[in-house]
C-alpha positions in Angstrom: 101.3 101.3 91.2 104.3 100.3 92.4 103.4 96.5 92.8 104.6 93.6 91.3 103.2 93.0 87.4 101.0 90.3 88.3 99.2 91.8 91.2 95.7 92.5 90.9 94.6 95.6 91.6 90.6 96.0 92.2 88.8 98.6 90.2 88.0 101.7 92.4 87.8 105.3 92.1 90.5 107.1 92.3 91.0 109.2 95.6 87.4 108.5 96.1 87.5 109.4 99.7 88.8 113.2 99.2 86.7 116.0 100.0 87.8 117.0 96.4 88.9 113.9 94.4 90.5 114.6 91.2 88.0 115.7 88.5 90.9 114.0 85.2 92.8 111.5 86.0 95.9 111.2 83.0 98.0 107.4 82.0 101.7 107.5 81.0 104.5 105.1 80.4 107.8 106.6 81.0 109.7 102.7 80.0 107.4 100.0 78.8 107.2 96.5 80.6 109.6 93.7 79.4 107.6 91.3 81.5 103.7 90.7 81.5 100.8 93.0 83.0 101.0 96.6 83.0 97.8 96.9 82.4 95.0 99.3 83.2 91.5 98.1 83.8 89.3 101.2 83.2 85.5 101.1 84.7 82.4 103.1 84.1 81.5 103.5 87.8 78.6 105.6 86.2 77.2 102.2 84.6 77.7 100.2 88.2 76.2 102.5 90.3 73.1 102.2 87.7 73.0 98.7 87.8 73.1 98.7 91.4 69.4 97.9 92.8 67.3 100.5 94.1 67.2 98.7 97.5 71.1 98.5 97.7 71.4 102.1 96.7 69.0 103.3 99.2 70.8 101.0 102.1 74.2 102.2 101.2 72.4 105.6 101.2 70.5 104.8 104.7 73.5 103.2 106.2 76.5 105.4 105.0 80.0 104.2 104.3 82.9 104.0 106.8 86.8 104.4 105.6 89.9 103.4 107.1 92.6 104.2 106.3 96.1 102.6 108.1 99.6 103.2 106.9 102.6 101.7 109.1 105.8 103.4 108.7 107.3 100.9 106.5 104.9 99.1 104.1 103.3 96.2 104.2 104.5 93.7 101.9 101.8 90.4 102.0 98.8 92.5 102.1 95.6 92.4 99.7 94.9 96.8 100.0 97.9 98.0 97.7 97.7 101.1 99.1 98.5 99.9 103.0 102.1 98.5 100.6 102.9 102.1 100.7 104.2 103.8 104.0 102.8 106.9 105.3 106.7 108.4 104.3 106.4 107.7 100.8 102.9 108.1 100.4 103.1 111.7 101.7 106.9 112.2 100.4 108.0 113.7 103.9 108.2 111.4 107.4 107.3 114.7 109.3 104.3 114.2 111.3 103.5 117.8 111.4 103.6 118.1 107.7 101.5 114.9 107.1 98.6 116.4 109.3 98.9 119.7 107.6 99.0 117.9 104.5 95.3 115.7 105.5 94.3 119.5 106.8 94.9 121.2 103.5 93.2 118.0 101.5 90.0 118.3 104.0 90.6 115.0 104.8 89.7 114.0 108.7 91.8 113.9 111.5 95.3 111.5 112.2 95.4 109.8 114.8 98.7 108.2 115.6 98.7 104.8 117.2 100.8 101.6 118.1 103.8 101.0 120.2 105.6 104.1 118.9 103.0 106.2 117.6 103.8 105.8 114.2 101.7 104.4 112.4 98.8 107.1 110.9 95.4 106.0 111.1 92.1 108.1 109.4 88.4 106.9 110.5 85.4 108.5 109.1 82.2 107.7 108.0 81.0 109.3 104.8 78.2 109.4 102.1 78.6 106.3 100.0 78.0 108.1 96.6 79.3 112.0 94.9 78.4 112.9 92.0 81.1 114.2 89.6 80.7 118.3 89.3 80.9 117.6 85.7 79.9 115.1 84.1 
């Protein structure tokens, strides 16, 4: 992630909110840390879901989950969601509106909705079920 070494980062699965999220997710280290962190917390999402009670699976199940997700332009740099640090530019690699809404279209993901001052900053709103199982394993 392209945060500072001591920022936490809260276990979560990865590109959970994709019609498709990735079925293998791979770790590399193209020039090691000369400072602290670096490291990668790995979780068994699996094992927390199981020891989740069966009356807070069935109300997560009842009620559903809602996702938002906001990206300004430009980053945000005192923020606790590292992903809102990235802008919608870099986070898509293009600052073409058209192609970031084709890009959400091919993904399945739901609709942008453009808002603030200068309609620039991309907004996604859905609500969703709060568990998938992987196709796999």
């Amino acid at each position: 992630a392209d945060v500072p070494a001591n920022y936490p980062i809260a276990q979560h699965l990865e590109m959970s909110f994709l019609k498709s999220p990735p079925r293998q997710l791979y770790f590399g280290c193209m020039k090691a840390s000369r400072s602290v962190g670096g490291e990668t917390a790995l979780c068994d999402f699996r094992k927390v879901y199981q020891e989740l009670s069966p009356e807070l699976r069935e109300k997560f199940a009842t009620k559903k989950i809602k996702y938002t997700r906001k990206h300004y332009k430009v980053g945000e740099k005192w923020t606790y969601d590292v992903g809102a640090m990235l802008g919608w530019p870099k986070l898509f690699g293009t600052e073409d509106i058209d192609e970031v809404e084709q890009i959400c279209l091919q993904e399945q993901a739901p609709k942008v909705q453009w808002v603030g001052p200068n309609k620039d900053t991309f907004v996604q709103e859905w609500i969703d079920e709060p568990f998938q199982r992987h196709p796999v394993t």
